[in-house]
N, CA, C and O of each residue as an XYZ file, in Angstrom:
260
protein
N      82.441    100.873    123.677
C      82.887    101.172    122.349
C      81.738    101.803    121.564
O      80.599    101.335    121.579
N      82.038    102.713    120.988
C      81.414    103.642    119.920
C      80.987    102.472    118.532
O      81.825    101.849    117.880
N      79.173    102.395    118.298
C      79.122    101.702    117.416
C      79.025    102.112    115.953
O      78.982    101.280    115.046
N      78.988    103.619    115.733
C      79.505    103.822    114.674
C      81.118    103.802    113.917
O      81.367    103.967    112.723
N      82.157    103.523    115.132
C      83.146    103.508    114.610
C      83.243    101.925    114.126
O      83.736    101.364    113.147
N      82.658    101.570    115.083
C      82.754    100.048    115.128
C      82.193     99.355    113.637
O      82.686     98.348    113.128
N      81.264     99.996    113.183
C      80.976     99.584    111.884
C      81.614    100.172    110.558
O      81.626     99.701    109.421
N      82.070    101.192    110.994
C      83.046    101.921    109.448
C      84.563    100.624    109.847
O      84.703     99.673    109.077
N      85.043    100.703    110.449
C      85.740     99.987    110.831
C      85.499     98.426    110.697
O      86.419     97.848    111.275
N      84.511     97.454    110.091
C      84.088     96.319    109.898
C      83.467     96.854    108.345
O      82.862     95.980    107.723
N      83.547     97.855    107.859
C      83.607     97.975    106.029
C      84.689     98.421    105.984
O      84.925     97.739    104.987
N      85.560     98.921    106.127
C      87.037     98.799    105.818
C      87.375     97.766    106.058
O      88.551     97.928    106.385
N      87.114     96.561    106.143
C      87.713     95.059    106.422
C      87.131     94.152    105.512
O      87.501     93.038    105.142
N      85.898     95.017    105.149
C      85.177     94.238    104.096
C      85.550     94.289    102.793
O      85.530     93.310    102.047
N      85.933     95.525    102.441
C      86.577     96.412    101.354
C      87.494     94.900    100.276
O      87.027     94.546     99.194
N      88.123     94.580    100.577
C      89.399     93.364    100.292
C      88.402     92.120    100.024
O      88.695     91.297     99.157
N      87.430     92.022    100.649
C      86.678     90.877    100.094
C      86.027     91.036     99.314
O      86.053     90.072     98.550
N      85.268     91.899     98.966
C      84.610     92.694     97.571
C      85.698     92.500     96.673
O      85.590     91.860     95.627
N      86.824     93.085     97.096
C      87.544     93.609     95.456
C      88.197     92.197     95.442
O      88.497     92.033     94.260
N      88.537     91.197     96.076
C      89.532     90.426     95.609
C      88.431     88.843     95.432
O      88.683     87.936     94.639
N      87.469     88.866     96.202
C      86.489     87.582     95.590
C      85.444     87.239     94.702
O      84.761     86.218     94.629
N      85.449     88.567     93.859
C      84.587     88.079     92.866
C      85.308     88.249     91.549
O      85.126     89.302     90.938
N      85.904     87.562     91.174
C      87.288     86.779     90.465
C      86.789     87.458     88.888
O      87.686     88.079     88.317
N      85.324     87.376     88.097
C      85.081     87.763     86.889
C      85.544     89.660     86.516
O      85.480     90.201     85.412
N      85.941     90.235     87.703
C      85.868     91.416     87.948
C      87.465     91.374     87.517
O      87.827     92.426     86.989
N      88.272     90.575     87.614
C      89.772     90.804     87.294
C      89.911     89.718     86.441
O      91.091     89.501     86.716
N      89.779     89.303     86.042
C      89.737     87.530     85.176
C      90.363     88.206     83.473
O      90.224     87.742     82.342
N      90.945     89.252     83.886
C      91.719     89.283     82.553
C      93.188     89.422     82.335
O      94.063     89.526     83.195
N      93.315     89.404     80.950
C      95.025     89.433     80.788
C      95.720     90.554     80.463
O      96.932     90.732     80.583
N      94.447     91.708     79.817
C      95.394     92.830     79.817
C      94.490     94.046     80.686
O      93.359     93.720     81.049
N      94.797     94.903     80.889
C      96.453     95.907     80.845
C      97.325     94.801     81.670
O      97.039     94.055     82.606
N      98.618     95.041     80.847
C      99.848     93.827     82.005
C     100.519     95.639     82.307
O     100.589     96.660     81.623
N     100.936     95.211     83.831
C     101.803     96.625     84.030
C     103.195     95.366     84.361
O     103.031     94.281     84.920
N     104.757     96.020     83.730
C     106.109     95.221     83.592
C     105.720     94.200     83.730
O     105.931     93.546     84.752
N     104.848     93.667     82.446
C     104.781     92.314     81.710
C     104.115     91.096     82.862
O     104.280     89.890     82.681
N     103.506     91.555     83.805
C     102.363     90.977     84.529
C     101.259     90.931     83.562
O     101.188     91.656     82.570
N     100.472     90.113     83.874
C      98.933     90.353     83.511
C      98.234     91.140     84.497
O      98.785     91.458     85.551
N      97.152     91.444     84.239
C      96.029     92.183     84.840
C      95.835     91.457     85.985
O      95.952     92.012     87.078
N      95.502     90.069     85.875
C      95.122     89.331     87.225
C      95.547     89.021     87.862
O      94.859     88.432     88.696
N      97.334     89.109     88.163
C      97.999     89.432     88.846
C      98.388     90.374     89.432
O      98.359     90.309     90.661
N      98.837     91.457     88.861
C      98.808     92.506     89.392
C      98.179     93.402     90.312
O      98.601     94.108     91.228
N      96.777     93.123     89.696
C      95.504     93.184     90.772
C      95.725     92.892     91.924
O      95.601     93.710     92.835
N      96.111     91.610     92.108
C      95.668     90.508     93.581
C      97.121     91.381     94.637
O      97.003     91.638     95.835
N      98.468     91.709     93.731
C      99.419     92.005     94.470
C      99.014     93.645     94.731
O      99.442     93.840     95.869
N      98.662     94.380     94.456
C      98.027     95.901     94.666
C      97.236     95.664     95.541
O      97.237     96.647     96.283
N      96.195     94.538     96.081
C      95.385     94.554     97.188
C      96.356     93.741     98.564
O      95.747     93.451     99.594
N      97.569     93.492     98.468
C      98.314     93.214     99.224
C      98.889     94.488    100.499
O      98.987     94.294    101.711
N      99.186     95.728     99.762
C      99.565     97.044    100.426
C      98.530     97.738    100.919
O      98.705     98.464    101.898
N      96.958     97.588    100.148
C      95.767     98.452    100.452
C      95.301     97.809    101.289
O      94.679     98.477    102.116
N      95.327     96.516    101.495
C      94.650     95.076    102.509
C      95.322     95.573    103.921
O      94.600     95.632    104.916
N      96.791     95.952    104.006
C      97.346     95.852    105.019
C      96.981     97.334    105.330
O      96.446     97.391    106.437
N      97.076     98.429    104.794
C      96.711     99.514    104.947
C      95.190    100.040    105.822
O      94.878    100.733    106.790
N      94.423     99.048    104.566
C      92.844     99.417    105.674
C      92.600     98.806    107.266
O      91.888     99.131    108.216
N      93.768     97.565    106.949
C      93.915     97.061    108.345
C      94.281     97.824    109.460
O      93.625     97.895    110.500
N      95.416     98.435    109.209
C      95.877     99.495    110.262
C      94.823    100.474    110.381
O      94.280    100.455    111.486
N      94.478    101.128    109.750
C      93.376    102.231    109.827
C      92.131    101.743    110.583
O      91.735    102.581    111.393
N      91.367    100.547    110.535
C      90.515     99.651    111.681
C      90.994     99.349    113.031
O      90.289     99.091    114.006
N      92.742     99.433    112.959
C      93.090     99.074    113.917
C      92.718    100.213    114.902
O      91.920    100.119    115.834
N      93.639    101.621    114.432
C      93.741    102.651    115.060
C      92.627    103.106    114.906
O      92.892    104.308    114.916
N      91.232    103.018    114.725
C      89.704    103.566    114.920
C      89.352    103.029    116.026
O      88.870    103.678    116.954
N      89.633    101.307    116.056
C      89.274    100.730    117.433
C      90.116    100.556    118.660
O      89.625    100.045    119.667
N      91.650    101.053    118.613
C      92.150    100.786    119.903
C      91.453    102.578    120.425
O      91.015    103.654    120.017
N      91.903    101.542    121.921
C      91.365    102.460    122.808
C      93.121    103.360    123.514
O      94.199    102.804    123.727
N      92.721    104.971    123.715
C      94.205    105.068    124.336
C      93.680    105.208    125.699
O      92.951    106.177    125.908
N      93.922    104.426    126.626
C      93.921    104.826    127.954
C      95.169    105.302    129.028
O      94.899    105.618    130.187
């Protein structure tokens, strides 16, 4: 295995832990988008991008043989 893919591919995985664990970074109530708060909304927007960067790590590291 290629270790530069191997590491873009282990920061795209990292990506989701940055944005979603350091909690003071979203810890607010507004902008609400359809009457959410901010700190919700947030956490559910990293739900589609979470699964997204996942696939994209996936398909960097499978192999086609």
């Amino acid at each position: 295995m290629q270790k530069p893919v191997w590491t873009t591919a282990c920061w795209l995985l990292i990506i989701p832990y940055i944005g979603l664990l350091w909690v003071p970074f979203y810890n607010f109530r507004e902008p609400s988008l359809f009457g959410f708060p901010f700190f919700y909304w947030y956490q559910l927007l990293w739900v589609p991008i979470t699964s997204l960067l996942i696939y994209v790590a996936y398909r960097s590291l499978k192999s086609d043989d």
